[in-house]
C-alpha positions in Angstrom: 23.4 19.0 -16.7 21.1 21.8 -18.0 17.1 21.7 -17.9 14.7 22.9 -19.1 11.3 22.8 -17.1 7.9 23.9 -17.2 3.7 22.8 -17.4 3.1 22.5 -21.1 4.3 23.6 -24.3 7.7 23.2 -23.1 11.0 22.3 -25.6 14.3 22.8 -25.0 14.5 25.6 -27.7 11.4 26.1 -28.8 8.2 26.0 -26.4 5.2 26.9 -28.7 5.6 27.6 -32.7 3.7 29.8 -34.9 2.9 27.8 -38.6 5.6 28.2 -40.8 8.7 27.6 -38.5 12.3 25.8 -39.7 14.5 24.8 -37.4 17.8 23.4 -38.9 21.5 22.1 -37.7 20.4 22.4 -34.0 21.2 20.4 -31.1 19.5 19.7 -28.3 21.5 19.1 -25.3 19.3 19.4 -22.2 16.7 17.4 -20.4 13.4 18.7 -20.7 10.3 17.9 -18.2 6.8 19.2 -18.4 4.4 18.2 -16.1 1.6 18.2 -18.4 1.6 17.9 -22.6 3.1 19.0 -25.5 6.5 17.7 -24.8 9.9 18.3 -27.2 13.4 18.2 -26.9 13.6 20.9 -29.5 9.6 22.3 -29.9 7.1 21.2 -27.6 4.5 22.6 -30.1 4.8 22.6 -33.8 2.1 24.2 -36.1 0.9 23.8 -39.3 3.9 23.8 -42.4 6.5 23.2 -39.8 10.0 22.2 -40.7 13.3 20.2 -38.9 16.0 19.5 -40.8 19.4 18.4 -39.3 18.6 18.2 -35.9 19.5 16.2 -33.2 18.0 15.5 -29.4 20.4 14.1 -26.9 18.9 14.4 -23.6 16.2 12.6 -21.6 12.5 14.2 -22.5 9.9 13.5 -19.5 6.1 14.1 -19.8 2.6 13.0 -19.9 0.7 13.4 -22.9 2.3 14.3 -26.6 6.4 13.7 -25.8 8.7 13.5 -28.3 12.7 13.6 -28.5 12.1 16.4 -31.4 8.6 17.6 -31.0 5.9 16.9 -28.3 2.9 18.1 -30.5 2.8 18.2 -34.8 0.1 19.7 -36.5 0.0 19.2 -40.8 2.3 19.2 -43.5 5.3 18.7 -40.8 8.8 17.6 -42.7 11.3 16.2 -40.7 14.6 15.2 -42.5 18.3 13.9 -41.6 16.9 14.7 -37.8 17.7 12.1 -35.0 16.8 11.0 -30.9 19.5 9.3 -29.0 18.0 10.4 -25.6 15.1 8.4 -23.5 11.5 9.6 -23.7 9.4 9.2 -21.1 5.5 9.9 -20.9 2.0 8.6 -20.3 0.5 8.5 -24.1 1.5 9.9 -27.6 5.5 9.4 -26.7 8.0 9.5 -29.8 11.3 9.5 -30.6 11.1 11.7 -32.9 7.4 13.1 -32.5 5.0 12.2 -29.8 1.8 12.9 -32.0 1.4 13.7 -36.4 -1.7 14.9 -36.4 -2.3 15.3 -40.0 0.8 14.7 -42.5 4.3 14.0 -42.0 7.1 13.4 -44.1 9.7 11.7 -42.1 13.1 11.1 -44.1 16.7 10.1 -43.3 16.1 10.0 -39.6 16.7 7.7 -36.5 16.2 7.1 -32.5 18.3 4.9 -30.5 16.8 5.9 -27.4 14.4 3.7 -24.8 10.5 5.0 -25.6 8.4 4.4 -21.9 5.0 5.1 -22.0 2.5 4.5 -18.7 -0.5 4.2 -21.5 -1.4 4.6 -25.2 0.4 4.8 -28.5 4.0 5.1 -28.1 6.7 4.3 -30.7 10.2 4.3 -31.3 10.0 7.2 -34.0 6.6 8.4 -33.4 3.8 7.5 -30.8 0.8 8.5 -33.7 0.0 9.8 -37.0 -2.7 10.2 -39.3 -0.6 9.7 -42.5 3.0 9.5 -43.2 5.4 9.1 -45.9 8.2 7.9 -44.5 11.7 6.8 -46.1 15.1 5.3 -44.6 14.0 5.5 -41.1 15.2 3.3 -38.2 14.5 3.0 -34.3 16.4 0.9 -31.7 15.3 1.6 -28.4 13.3 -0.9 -26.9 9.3 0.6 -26.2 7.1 0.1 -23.4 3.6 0.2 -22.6 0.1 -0.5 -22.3 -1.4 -0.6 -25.8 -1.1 0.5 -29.5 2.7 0.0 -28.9 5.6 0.0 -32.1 9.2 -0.4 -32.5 8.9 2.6 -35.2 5.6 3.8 -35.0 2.8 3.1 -32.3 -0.1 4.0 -34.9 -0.8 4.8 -38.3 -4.2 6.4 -39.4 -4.8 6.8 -43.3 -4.4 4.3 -45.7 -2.5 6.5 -48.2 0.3 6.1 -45.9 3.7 4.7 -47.1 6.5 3.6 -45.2 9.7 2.6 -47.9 13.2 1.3 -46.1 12.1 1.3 -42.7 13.2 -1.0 -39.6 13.2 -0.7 -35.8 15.3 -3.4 -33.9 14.6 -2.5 -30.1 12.2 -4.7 -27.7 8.3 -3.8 -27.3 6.6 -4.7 -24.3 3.3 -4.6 -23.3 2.4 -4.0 -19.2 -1.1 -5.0 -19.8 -2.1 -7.2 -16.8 -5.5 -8.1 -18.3 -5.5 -11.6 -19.7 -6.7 -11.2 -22.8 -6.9 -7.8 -23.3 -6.2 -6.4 -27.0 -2.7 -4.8 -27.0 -2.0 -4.1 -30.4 1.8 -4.3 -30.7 3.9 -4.6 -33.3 7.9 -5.5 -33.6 7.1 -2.3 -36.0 4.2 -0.5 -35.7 1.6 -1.8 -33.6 -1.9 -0.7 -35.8 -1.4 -0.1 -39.5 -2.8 1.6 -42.0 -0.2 2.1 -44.4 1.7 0.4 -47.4 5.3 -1.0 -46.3 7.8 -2.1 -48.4 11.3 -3.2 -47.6 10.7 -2.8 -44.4 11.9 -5.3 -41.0 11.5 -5.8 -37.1 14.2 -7.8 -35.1 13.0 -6.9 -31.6 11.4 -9.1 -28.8 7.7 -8.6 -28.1 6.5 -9.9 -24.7 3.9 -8.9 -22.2 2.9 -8.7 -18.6 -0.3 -11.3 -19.4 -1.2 -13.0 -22.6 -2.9 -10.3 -24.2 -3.9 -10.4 -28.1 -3.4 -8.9 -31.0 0.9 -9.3 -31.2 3.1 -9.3 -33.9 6.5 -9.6 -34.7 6.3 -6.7 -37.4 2.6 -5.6 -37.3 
């Protein structure tokens, strides 16, 4: 198997983007490990007006902080459409099937992960660990997600309340490795804190923890 490996900004086509990039009809067939952040299968770093349309990661994606099956890091006004994860993404915080961390706007269409989201920390999700607001439309996750807190089946955590998520379901298992008893976990069959509208939108998954930690919920 091919790999790609490196510190940070590391993706296994594209390490670091300028604003403005498009990336279409690729594939990403390699495992990728960075030691450090910014994380992707296909961009470890995506700036400002970036685009990925028909893409696909494959592969396993290992690293600590911002991981994702497409993108490790996404700045604003990020479109991601028809794109897919079916590899396993691994990392401490901010890990993503899709994207590890939005950190502005993303519109997030047509697009899926299958693959198993393991996190040692913080916001990780079956489509994206975080992001500050989202429109989002026929998306699905079914890996099953692990880890600490702020954890999702789709999405680990939502920021601005003009958010909206429309056709939307994630089906894998979240579990929390929290050992405090009593600890707030915030985890969610779909995303595990909130902010935006949902409609038509389902979990199906199992959520356990290590300890009985609060703040669970079968979809939110």
């Amino acid at each position: 198997n091919s790999t790609v490996q490196g510190q940070s900004y590391v993706g296994g086509i594209i390490g670091y983007s300028a604003s403005g990039l498009v990336v279409k009809d690729s594939i990403a067939d390699v495992n990728v490990t960075g030691t450090t952040d910014n994380v992707g299968g296909i961009i470890g770093y995506l700036d400002t007006n970036g685009t990925i349309t028909n893409c696909q990661n494959k592969k396993t994606i290992t690293g600590s902080t911002y991981v994702g099956g497409l993108v490790g890091n996404a700045t604003n006004n990020i479109t991601i459409t028809n794109s897919s994860n079916t590899g396993n993404i691994n990392g401490t915080s901010n890990v993503g099937g899709l994207a590890g961390i939005i950190t502005g706007t993303g519109t997030i269409s047509n697009s899926y992960g299958t693959g198993n989201i393991t996190g040692t920390s913080t916001y990780i999700g079956g489509l994206i660990g975080s992001v500050n607001y989202i429109v989002g439309e026929n998306i699905y996750a079914t890996g099953n997600i692990s880890g600490t807190r702020h954890l999702g089946g789709l999405i680990g955590s939502t920021s601005n309340a003009s958010s909206t998520i429309n056709k939307a379901y994630a089906s894998g298992n979240v579990h929390s490795t929290y050992t405090s008893a009593g600890s707030v976990a915030r985890a969610g069959g779909l995303i595990g804190i909130n902010a935006a509208t949902l409609t038509n939108v389902y979990a199906l998954g199992n959520i356990t923890s290590a300890s009985a930690v609060t703040d669970v919920g079968g979809l939110v």
